[in-house]
N, C-alpha and C positions, 0 to 999 in steps of 0.2 A: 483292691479298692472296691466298694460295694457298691451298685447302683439302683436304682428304682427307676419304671418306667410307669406315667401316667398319660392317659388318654388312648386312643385309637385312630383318629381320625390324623389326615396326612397333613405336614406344616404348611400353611397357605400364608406363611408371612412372606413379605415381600420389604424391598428395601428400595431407596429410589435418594440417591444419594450420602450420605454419612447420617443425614439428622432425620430424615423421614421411613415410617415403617407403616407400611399397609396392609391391609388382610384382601388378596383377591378373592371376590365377591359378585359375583351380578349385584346385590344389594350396592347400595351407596353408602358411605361411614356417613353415621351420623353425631359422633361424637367425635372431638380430637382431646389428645389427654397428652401432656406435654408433661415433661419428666426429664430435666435437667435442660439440655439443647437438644433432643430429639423428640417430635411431634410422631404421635402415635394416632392414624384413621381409623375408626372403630367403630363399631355399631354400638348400641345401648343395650341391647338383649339380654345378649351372652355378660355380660358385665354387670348388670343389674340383677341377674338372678343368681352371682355367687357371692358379690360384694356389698358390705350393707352400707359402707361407707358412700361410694360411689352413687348409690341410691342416696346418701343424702344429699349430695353435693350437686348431681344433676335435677336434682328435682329444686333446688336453692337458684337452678340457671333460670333464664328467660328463657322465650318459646320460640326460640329461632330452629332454623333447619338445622343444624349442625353445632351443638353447644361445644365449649371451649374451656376443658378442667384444667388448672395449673396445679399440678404435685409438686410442691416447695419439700423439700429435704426430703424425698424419697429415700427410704432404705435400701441400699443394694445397686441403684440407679436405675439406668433402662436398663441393663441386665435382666432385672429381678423382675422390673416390671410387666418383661414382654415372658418372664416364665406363667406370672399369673394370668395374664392375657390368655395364652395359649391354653389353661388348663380351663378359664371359662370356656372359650370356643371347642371343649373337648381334643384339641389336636394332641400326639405324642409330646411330650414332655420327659427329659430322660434327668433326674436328679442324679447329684455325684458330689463326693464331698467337696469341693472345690466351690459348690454354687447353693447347696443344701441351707446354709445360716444365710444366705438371702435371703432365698425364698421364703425361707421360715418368718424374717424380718417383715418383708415386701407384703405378705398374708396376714399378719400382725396388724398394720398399716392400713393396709383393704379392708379390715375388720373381715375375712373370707372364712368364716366359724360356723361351728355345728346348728348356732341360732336361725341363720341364712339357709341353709342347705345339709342336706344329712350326706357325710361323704366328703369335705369340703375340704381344701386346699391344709387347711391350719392344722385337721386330725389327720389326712395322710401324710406330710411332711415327721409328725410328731411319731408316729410310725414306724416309719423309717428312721430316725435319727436314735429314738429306744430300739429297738430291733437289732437292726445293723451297726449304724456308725458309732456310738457310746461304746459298742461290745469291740469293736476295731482298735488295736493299737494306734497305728498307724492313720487311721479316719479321723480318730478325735484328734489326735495331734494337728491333721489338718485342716478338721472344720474350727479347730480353737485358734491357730494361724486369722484366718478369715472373719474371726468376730471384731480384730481391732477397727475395722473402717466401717462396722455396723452399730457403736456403740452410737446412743445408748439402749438403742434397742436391742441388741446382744445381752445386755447386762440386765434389764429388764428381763428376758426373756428368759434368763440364766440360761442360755446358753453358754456364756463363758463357765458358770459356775459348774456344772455338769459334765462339762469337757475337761476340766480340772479334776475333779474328782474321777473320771473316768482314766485317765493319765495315771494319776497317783495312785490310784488301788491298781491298778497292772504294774507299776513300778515297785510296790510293796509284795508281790506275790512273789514267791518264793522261785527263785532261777532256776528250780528242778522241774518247776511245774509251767514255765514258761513254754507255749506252745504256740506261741506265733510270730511270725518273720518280723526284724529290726535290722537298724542299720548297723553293720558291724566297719570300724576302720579303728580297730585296735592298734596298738605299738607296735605289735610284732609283726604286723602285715604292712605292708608296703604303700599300698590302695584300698581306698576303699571298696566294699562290695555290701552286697548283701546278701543275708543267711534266712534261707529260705528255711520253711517249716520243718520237711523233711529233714535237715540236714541238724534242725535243731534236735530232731529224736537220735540222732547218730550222736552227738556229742552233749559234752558239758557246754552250760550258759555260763556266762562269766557276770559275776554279780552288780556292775556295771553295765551291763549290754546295753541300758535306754540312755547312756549319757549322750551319744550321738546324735538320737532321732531330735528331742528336746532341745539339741544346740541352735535350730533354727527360729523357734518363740522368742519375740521380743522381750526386752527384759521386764517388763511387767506382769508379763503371761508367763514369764521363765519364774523368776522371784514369788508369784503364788502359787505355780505346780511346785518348787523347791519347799515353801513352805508348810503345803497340803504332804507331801511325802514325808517329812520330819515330824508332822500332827501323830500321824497315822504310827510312828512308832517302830517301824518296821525293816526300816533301812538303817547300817551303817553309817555315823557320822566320815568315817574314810567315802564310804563309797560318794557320798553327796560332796567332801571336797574335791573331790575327783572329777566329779559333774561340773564343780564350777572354775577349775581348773581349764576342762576343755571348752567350753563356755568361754570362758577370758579368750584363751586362744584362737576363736572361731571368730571373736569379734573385735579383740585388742592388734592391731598389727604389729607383731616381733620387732618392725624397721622404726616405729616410731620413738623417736628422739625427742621431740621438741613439742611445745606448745602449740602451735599454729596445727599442729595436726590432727588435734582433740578437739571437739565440739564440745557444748552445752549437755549435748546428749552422752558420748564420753563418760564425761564424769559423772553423771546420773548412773552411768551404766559400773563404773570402778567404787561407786561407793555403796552401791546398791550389791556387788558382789562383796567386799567386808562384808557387809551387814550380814551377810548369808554364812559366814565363814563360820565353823565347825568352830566350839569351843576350844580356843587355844590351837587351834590350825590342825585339828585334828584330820588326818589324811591329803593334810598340806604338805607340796614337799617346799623346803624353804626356800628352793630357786622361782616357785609360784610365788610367795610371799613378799618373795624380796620385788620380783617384775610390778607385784600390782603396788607394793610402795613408792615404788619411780615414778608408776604411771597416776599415781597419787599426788604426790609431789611435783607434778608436767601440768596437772589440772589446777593445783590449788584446791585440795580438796576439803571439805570441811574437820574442823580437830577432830571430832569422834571416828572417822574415818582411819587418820592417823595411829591415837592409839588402840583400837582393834587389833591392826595392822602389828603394830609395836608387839604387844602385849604376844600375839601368835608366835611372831618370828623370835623374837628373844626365848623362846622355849628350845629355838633349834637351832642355834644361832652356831652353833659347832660343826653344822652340818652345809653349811655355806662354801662358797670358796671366795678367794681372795678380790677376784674380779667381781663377783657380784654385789660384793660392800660396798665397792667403787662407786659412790651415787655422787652426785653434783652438790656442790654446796647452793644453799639456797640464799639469795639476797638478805643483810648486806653481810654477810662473811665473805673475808675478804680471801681465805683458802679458796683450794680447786675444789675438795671433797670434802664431804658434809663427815670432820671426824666428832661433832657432836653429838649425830645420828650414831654412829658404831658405836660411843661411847655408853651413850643410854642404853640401846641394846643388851653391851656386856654387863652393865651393871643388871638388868634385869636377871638373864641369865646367871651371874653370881648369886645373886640374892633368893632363886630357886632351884640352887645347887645343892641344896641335902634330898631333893627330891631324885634326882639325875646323879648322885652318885660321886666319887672324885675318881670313878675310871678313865677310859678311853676318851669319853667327852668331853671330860677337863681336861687333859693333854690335846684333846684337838683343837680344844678352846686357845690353848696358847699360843700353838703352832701356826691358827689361824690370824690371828693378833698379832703377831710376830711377824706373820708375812704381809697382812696389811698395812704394819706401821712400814715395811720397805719401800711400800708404793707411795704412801704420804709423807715419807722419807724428802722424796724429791721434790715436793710442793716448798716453793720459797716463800708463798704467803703463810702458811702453816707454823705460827706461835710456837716458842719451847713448851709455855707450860700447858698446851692443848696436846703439845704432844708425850709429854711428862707423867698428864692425867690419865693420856691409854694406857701406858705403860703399867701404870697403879692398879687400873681398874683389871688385873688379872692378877688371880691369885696365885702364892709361891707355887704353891701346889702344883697350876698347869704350867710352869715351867721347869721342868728336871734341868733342861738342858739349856743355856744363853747362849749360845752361837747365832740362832736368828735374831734377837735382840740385840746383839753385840753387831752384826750385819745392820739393823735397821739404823742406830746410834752412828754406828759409820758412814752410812748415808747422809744421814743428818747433819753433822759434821761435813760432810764435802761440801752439799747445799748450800749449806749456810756459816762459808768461810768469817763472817765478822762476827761471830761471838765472841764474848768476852769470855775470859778466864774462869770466873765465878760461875757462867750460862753451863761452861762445856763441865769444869767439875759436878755440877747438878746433873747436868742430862747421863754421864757417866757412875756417876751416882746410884743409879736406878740398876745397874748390872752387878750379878755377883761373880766374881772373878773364877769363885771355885765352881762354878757350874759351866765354866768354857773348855772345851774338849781341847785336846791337845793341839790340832790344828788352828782351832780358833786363839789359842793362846799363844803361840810362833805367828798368828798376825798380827794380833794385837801388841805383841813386844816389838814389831817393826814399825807399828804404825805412830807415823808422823802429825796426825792428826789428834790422839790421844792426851790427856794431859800426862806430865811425866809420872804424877803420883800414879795415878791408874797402873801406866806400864810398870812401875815398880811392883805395884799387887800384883800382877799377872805373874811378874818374873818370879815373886817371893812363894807367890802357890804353887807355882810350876815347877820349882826346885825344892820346895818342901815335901810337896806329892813324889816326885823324882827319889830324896833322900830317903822315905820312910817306904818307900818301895811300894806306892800305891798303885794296885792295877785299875786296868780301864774294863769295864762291867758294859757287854752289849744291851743295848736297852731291848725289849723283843719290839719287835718291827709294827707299828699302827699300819702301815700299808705295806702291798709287797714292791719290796726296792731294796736294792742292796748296797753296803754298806759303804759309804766313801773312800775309806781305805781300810787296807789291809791291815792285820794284826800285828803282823813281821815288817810293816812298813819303815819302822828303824826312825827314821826324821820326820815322819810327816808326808802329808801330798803333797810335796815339793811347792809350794805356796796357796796362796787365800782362793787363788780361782777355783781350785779343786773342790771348795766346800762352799760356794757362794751359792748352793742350793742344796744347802744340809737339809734343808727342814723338808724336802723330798725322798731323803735317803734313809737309810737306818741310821740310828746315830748312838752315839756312848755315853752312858751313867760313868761319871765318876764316884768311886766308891771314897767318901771323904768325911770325916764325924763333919757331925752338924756343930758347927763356931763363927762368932758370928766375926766377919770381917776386921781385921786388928787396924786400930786406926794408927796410922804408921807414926802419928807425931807422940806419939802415948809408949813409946817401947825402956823398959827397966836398963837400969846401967849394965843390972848384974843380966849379960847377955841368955848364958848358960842358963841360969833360972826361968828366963823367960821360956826357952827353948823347950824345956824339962818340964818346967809347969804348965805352958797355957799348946801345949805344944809334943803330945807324949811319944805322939808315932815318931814325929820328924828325931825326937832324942833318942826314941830306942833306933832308930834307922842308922843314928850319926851315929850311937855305941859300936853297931855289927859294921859299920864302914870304916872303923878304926883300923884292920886286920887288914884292908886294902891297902894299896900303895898311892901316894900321894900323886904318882904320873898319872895311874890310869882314872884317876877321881876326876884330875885337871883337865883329863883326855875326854871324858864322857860329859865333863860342861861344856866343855867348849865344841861337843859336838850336837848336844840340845839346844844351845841358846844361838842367837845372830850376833855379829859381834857389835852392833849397836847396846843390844842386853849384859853383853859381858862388859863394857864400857860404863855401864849405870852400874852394875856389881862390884865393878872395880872401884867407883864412888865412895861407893855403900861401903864397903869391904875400911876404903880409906877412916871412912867415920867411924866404922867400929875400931881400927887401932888405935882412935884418940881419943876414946872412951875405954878402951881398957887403960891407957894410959894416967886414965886421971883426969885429961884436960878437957877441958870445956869448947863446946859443939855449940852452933846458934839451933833458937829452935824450928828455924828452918828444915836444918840437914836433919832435927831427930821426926820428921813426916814422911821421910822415907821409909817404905817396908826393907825387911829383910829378910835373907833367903838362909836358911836354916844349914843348905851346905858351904854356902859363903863366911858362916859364923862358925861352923866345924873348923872350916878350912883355917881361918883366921886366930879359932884359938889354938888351933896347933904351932901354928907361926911362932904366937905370944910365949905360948911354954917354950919351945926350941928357942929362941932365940933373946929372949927376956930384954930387949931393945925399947926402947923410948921412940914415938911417933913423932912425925910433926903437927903441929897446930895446921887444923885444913877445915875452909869454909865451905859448904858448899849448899845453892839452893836448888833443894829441889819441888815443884810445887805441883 
């Protein structure tokens, strides 16, 4: 901190209660000059011969003994006042930057100028402030602090402007060449400290180093050194979201929840940070983004605010997690969580996904989607088709895999026990059967909650993948986590708990052609044809399992399926022998899928045994 020392002669002020201040004197004051609620005794002399103001004001008095000046809005206050006092009476005067942009003010004010005296209060302050405090990091930071309760004398005197400019061209030099001590309270340390000069010649500056000192300027004084730094050209748009990151953090409190705990100023302060936001949230990380959209949404902030907001995080929107999408639905949506907010989101991020690629992103994109639809799963006010439209708004792509959708839909389903028939075929609708891993498919053939058609699909891929001998393809791992189950696991993880946090684990590609879902009411008399045509692997599989023995074929169904699955097969199985038969099925029972070793099995029956069926109805829906 740099100081300046003016005058010589020793301080002979004196104090005589809170509001009164004397200069001991044999002389008698013959002036009082009053400066907010403290009365200042004072002689005429020494004040008339540095101030030209004060010479016009006393000489505007009557001719009493002791005139009586009232200073209406003094700059600085009595502070300042009693610094220029002292420097007419000659006595020490020690400036520092804590008091500097007073005095500077309070001399302004006095009119204390070269015109009056050679030497005078206005050219040695200005001295000092070019000299020393401008060239200071750390000074102009603090005499720029001290201009807001000087305005608008500060602003006149461009003192702010100056201080500004002194801040930002130190912030724009290049961190090699940084050679004077700042606040360091980096991530990696614990506490803050600070990094003395020396210590800067021993190491690397980190290209951030001023985000610290700056977090303490009000956000007016913050927002035109941010904007003076961005002018100049010099800086990183990372590093400057960086700055306002810790910025947020220094002034937004982590605890705040609620309305009542945000001010007028607040929100000044959340939407004046948007404003500053890096193109497209560049050097944002999305958990910043998503914080200041809450704290957006807590104030009611204005729309442009919004989508700034929007427009940044939907760029990263994959890089989020589950809980921080979690935002409050905002009046009058009658959900808990605002799933129109995460839907516009995704939609934007789809929409600038040939920029970002259909790797890693796009997979996390689904995974991410997939685990938030679990959480709004359990929301009872939460509409099917709001929650139908998330489902949509991801594309096939980011989902390889349906086990957490299939997860989320079963939620769904529990929640919201009185759907009707038609609700639960639609929301089911949205899954593809062949993208459910073996595990997820032995739950979904047990589950109760499924319509039956569904579990039919499930069982019909399960036994067709089964028959053509399709293997399971490890998908390579987005995170490191290891894989649910074992390769040699034979049955599965012994039920659904094992995998109700797949989308944490590694998880399995089925390797399966791309067909698009057979809609089970639509299936050819002539079984074998269908099997052979729309169906090539399941036929060459049922060819090479001809050379098998009928036990151990009957033996390895009945040790993949539950016996709830082999019950609907045994169905199924019925309606295909009354259709090889000849006779006539309602078109109920032909909305059933079929399992490609159930119609093996069944035409072998037919040949051995060339028997006539019975007429059998059954619905399955």
């Amino acid at each position: 901190m740099k100081f300046m020392k003016l005058g010589s002669k020793p301080d002979a002020f004196q104090s005589d209660g809170n509001f009164i201040r004397y200069v001991a004197s044999e002389l008698a004051p013959d002036v009082i000059v009053i400066v907010g609620e403290v009365k200042f005794y004072l002689h005429k002399f020494p004040l008339l011969s540095k101030s030209n103001r004060l010479q016009t004001l006393i000489s505007n008095e009557s001719d009493l003994s002791c005139d009586t000046i009232q200073l209406d809005d003094f700059p600085g206050g009595p502070k300042a006042f009693e610094i220029c006092a002292k420097f007419c009476y000659g006595m020490t005067v020690t400036l520092n930057p804590y008091i500097v942009a007073g005095a500077r003010c309070a001399a302004e004010y006095l009119e204390m100028t070269e015109d009056v005296e050679r030497g005078n209060l206005v050219f040695k302050i200005e001295v000092f402030l070019n000299s020393s405090i401008l060239r200071s990091w750390k000074d102009s930071i603090i005499v720029l602090q001290t201009t807001k309760s000087l305005l608008p004398w500060s602003e006149d005197l461009r003192l702010v402007a100056r201080c500004v400019d002194s801040v930002a061209s130190k912030i724009s030099v290049d961190p090699a060449n940084v050679s004077w001590s700042y606040t360091c309270n980096r991530r990696l340390l614990k506490s803050s400290s600070v990094v003395s000069a020396s210590e800067i010649k021993t190491g690397s500056v980190p290209t951030d180093w001023w985000v610290e000192d700056i977090c303490e300027l009000e956000m007016d004084l913050y927002k035109r050194v941010v904007t003076a730094v961005r002018s100049k050209g010099k800086t990183k748009e990372g590093v400057i979201g960086e700055a306002l990151r810790a910025y947020t953090a220094r002034w937004v409190p982590e605890s705040a929840h609620s309305s009542s705990e945000f001010s007028e100023s607040r929100k000044n302060l959340i939407e004046t940070i948007a404003s500053l936001l890096p193109p497209s949230g560049v050097g944002c990380s999305c958990n910043f983004l998503l914080r200041l959209l809450k704290f957006a949404i807590l104030v009611d902030a204005e729309d442009s605010t919004y989508e700034v907001l929007l427009e940044s995080i939907s760029t990263k929107i994959d890089e989020a997690s589950v809980d921080e999408l979690l935002i409050p639905a905002r009046v009058p949506q009658a959900a808990i969580y605002d799933v129109e907010l995460v839907k516009d989101l995704v939609r934007r991020f789809v929409s600038g996904g040939s920029e970002k690629g259909r790797g890693v992103s796009w997979v996390n994109l689904g995974k991410l989607v997939d685990g938030y639809l679990k959480e709004v799963a359990r929301d009872p006010g939460l509409n099917l088709d709001g929650f139908v439209e998330l489902i949509r708004c991801v594309p096939e792509s980011a989902r390889p895999i349906h086990d957490g959708l299939y997860d989320a839909i079963d939620i769904y389903l529990q929640e919201h026990p009185g759907m009707t028939k038609a609700d639960k075929k639609k929301l089911c609708g949205q899954m593809d059967v062949r993208k459910l891993t073996t595990d997820a498919s032995m739950h979904a053939a047990q589950n109760e909650r499924l319509p039956l058609r569904t579990v039919v699909q499930v069982l019909y891929f399960e036994q067709s993948r089964a028959a053509a001998g399709v293997q399971l393809q490890q998908q390579p791992p987005l995170t490191n986590s290891s894989s649910c189950c074992s390769d040699d696991s034979g049955g599965g993880c012994g039920g659904r708990a094992a995998v109700t946090h797949h989308h944490h684990q590694q998880q399995q590609l089925v390797v399966w052609e791309k067909e698009p879902v057979p809609d089970t009411r639509k299936f050819e008399t002539d079984w074998t044809g269908v099997v052979s045509d729309k169906y090539p692997q399941a036929a060459a599989a049922a060819q090479l399992s001809k050379n098998a023995s009928c036990k151990n074929r009957g033996a390895a169904a009945a040790q993949l399926l539950p016996s709830r699955s082999r019950r609907i097969f045994d169905k199924i199985w019925a309606v295909r022998k009354g259709v090889g038969s000849g006779e006539n099925r309602s078109s109920e029972t032909s909305g059933s899928s079929q399992s490609p070793n159930s119609l093996l099995q069944g035409g072998e029956t037919n040949q051995s045994s060339g028997s006539s069926s019975r007429n059998r109805r059954h619905s399955i829906s």
